[in-house]
N, C-alpha and C positions, 0 to 999 in steps of 0.2 A: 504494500500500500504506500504511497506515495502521500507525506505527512509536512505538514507545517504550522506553524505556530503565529497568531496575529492578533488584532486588535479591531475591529470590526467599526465602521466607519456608522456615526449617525444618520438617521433617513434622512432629514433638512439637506443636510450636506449632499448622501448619495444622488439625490434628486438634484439636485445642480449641476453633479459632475457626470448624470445621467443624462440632462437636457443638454449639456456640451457635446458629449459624445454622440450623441442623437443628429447633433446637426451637422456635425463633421463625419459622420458615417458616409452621406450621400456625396459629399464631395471628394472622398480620398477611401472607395470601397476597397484598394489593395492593404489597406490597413487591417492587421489581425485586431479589432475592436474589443474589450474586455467588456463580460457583461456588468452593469451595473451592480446586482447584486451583489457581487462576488468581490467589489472591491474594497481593499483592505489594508491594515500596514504590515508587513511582516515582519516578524520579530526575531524569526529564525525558520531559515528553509531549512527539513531534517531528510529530505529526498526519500527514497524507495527506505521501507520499513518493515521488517516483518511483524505478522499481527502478532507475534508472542511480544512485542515487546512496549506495546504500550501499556497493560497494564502500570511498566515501569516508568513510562513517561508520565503519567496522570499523577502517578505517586510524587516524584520528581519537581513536578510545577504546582502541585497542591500543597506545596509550604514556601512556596513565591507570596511575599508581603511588600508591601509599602504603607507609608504612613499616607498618602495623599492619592488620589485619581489624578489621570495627567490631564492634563491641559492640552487639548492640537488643533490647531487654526491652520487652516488648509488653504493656499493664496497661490497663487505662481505656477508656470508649468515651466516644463522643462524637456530636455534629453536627455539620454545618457548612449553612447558615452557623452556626446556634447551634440551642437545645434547641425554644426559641419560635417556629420556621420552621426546620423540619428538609427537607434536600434528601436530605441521605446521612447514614446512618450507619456510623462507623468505630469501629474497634481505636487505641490510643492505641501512639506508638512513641517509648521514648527508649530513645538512642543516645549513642555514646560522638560527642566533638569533631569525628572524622573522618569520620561520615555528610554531615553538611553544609557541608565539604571536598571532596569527593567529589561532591557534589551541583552545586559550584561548580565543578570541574572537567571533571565530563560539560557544563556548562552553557557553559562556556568552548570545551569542543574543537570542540560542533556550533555554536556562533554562526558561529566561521569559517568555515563551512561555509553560513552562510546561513540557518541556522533563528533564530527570533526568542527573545529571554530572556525569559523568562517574568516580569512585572510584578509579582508577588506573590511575598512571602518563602516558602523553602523549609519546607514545614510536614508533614515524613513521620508516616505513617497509613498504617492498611489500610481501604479501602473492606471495607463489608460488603453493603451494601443501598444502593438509590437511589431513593429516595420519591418517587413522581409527585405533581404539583399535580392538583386539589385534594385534600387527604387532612388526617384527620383523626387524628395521630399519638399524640394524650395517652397511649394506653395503653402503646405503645414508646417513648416516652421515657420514661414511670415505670420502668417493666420497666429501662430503660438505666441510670436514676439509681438504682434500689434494686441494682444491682451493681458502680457504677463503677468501684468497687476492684480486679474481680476480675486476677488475675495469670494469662497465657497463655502465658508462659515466657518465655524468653531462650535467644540465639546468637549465633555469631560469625560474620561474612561474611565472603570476601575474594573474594569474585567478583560481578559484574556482568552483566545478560545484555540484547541487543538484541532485543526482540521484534516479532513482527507480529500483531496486534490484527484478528479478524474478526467483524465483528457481528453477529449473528441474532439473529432473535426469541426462539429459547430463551438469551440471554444471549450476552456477549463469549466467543469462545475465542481461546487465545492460540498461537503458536508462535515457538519462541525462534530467530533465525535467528543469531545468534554469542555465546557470552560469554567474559568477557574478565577472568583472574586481575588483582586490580591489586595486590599487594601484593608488597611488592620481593623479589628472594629476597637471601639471606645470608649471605655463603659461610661 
């Protein structure tokens, strides 16, 4: 099973960066389009999983705390790698300190567990689209760069959710197999 770890976007918000995508579907249909639903921040990709071993993941993220729900205001798109060789385009995510606390801590539970730490610094984003080679993207990133400003709301998380990732040709679908409050309670 093919397993990952994220933070699940507020309806206000998805609905924003769903009437985005919506519009830009019809003008650049070579674009791999991410469904609405399904977007998310990820906190750790755990790739292909055998099912014996989440019981131990569940164990693992089920004593993940914080004292505070984060903060994430969702503004800006982006590429990656950059504008000049676009792979994917994203939704821009800043967050309060404890997003990428949290990021280091799922990252810390499943190492022990044997999954590998990801080589590259934590860089939360919503995927939007995923541009196949070769393509000719000048007119979506104009389009990206004459709006980068735009603002898609902000929320407060304090929950986490383990998902399982199934890929078809009409796009990724996801289902959430646990998630997990981490914020502390107070008496």
């Amino acid at each position: 099973m093919r397993l990952f770890i994220a933070i699940n976007i507020a309806p206000p918000v998805r609905a924003e960066l769903a009437a985005l995508i919506d519009r830009w579907k019809a003008t650049e249909p070579r674009a791999r389009w991410v469904r609405a639903e399904g977007i998310h921040i990820t906190l750790k990709f755990l790739g292909e999983t055998h099912e014996e071993k989440v019981p131990e993941i569940r164990s693992a993220l089920s004593t993940i705390r914080s004292s505070d729900p984060v903060e994430i205001h969702v503004r800006g798109l982006g590429f990656f790698p950059n504008a000049h060789r676009p792979r994917v385009l994203w939704a821009g995510v800043e967050a309060s300190s404890n997003l990428a606390g949290l990021a280091r801590t799922v990252e810390g539970s499943v190492e022990r567990l044997g999954f590998v730490v990801e080589s590259r610094p934590f860089q939360p984003h919503l995927t939007l689209a995923r541009l196949p080679e070769p393509g000719k993207w000048d007119a979506l990133v104009r389009s990206a760069q004459e709006i980068n400003d735009l603002e898609f709301g902000s929320f407060c998380e304090s929950e986490f959710h383990l998902i399982q990732s199934f890929l078809k040709p009409s796009g990724a679908e996801y289902k959430s197999l646990a998630s997990f409050p981490f914020v502390k309670e107070t008496a």
